[in-house]
C-alpha positions as CSV (number, residue, x, y, z in Angstrom):
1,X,84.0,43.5,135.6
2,X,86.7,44.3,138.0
3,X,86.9,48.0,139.3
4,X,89.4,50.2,141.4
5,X,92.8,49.3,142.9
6,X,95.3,50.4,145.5
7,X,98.3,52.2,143.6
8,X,101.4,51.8,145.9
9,X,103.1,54.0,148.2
10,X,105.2,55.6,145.2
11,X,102.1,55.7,142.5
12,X,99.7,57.4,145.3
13,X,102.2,60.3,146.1
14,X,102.8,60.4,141.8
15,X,99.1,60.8,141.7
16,X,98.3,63.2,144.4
17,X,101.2,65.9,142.9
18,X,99.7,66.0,139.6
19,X,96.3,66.8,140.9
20,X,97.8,70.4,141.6
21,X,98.4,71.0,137.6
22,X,96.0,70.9,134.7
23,X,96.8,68.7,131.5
24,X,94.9,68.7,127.9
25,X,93.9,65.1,128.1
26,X,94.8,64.7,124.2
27,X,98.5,65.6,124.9
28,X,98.5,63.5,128.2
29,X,97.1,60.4,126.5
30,X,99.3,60.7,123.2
31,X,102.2,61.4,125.9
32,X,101.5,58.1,128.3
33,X,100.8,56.2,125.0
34,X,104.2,57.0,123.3
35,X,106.1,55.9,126.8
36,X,104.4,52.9,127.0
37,X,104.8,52.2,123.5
38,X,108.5,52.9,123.7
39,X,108.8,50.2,127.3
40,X,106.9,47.6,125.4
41,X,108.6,48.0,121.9
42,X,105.7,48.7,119.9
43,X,104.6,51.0,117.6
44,X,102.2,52.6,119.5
45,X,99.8,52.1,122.4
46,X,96.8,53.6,123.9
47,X,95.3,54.2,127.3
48,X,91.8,53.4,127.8
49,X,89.5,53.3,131.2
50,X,88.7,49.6,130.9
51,X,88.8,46.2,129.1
52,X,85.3,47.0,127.4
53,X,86.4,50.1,125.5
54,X,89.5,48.5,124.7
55,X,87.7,46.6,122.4
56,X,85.2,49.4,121.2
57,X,87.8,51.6,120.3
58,X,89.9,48.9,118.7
59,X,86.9,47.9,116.7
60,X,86.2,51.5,115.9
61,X,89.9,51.9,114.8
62,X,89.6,48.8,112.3
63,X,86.4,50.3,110.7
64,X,87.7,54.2,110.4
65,X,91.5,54.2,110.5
66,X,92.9,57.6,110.3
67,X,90.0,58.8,107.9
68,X,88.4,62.1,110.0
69,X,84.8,61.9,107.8
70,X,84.0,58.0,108.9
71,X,85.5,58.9,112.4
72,X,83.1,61.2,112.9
73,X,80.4,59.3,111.1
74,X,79.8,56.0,113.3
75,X,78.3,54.2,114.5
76,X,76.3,54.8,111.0
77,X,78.5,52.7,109.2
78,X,77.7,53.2,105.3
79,X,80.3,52.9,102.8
80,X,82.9,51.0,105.9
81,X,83.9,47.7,107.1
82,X,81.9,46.9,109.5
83,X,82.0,43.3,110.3
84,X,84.4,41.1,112.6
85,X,85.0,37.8,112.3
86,X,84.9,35.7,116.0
87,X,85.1,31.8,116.4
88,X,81.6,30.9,118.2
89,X,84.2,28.6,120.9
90,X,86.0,31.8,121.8
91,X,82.7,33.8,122.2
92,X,82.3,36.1,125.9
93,X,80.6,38.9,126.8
94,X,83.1,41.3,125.9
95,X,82.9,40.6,122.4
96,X,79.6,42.8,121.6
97,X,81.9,45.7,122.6
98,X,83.1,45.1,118.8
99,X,79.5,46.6,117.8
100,X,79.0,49.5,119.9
101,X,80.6,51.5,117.0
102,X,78.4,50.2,115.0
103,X,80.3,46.7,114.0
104,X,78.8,42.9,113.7
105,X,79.9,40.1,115.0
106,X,80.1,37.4,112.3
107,X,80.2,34.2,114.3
108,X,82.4,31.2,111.9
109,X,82.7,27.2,113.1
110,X,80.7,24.5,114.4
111,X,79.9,24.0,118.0
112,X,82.9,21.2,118.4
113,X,85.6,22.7,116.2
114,X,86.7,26.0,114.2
115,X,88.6,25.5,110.6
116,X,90.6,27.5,108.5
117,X,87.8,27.3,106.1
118,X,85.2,28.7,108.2
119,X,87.2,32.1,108.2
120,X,88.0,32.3,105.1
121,X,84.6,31.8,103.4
122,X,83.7,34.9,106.4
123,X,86.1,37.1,105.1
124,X,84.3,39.9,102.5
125,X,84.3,43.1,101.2
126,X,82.8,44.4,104.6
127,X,85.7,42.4,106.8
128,X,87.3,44.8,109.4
129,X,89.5,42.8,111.5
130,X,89.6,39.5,113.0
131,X,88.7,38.7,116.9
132,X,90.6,36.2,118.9
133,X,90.2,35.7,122.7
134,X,93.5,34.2,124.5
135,X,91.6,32.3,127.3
136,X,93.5,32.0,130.6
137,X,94.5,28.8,130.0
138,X,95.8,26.9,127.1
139,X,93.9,24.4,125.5
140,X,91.0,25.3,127.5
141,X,88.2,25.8,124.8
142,X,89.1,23.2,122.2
143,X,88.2,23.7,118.8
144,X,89.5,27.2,118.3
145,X,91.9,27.4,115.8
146,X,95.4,29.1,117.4
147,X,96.2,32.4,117.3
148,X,99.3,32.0,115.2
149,X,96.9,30.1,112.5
150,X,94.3,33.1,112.5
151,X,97.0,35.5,112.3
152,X,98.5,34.3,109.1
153,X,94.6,34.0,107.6
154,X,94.3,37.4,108.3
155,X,97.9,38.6,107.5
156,X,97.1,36.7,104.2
157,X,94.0,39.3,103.0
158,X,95.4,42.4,104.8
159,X,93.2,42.1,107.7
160,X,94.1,43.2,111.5
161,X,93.2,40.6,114.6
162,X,92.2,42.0,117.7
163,X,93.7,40.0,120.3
164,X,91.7,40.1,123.9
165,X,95.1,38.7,126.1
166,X,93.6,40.8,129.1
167,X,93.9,37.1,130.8
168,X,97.7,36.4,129.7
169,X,99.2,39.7,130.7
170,X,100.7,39.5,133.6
171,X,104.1,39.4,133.8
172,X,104.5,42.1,131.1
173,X,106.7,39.8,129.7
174,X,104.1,37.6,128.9
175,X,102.3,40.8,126.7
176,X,105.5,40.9,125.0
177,X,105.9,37.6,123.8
178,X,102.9,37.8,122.2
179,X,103.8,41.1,120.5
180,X,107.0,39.8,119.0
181,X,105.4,36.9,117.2
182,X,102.8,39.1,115.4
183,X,102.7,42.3,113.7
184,X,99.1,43.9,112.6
185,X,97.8,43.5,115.6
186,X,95.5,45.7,118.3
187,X,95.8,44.2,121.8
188,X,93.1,44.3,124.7
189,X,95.3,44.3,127.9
């Protein structure tokens, strides 16, 4: 929703003296990834242009993982996981980036309140991760069940979460408190 910015002094004059030389963009992402991965203390990380394909390409990780033939074949998503599982009080307009690879939202809870139950009796065969907004404020949409409670459903069957913090990042060291509680997880930041 939010577009541009104005890098600093230091950032600008970075940007302006790599325009003279040309870069394969796989190396250069695979190269910023590894150095932000490496500040942040993570496995690994990945640059994307924007919030919205954040989430596509997490979503289109969950379904293919590292398996070249389904990479190629989405969003025709016969014979994958396909489905992510999203607690209707933590629903925005992001989310149906999940399905742009060809995933489906499968919405668990009632309108007042999420339980434990409602995601587990979601979770199937065609499961490919978990969704979880972190709203900006705590305790803001009641009902949700918390992120540490979702984690250990998922943990529980072998399933990632996809965690949208892009509203609880900043400090950094906020993004990294949330890293060192979980492990499984693909961020949105």
């Amino acid at each position: 929703m939010l577009g541009g910015n104005t890098p600093s002094v230091k950032v600008r004059s970075l940007m302006d003296e790599s325009e003279e030389y040309y870069v394969y963009i796989g190396d250069l992402i695979t190269s910023v990834g590894n150095k932000i991965a490496s500040m942040l203390g993570v496995e690994s990380a990945t640059v994307t242009s924007g919030c919205a394909s954040a989430l596509t390409l997490a979503a289109a990780a969950c379904m293919t993982g590292n398996d070249p033939a389904k990479i190629e074949q989405i969003p025709d998503v016969t014979g994958m996981r396909h489905e992510f599982i999203i607690q209707r009080q933590l629903r925005v307009k992001y989310d149906r980036c999940l399905t742009l690879p060809g995933g489906k939202l499968v919405e668990v809870g009632g309108a007042q309140q999420t339980k434990p139950e409602h995601i587990e009796s979601a979770i199937g065969t065609n499961t490919a991760a978990i969704h979880y907004l972190v709203v900006p404020q705590p305790g803001q949409l009641p009902g949700a069940l918390p992120l540490e409670e979702v984690i250990e459903i998922g943990h529980s069957h072998g399933i990632p979460i996809i965690v949208d913090a892009a509203s609880r990042v900043y400090p950094i060291d906020k993004l990294s408190q949330y890293i060192s509680r979980v492990q499984y997880v693909i961020f949105r930041c």
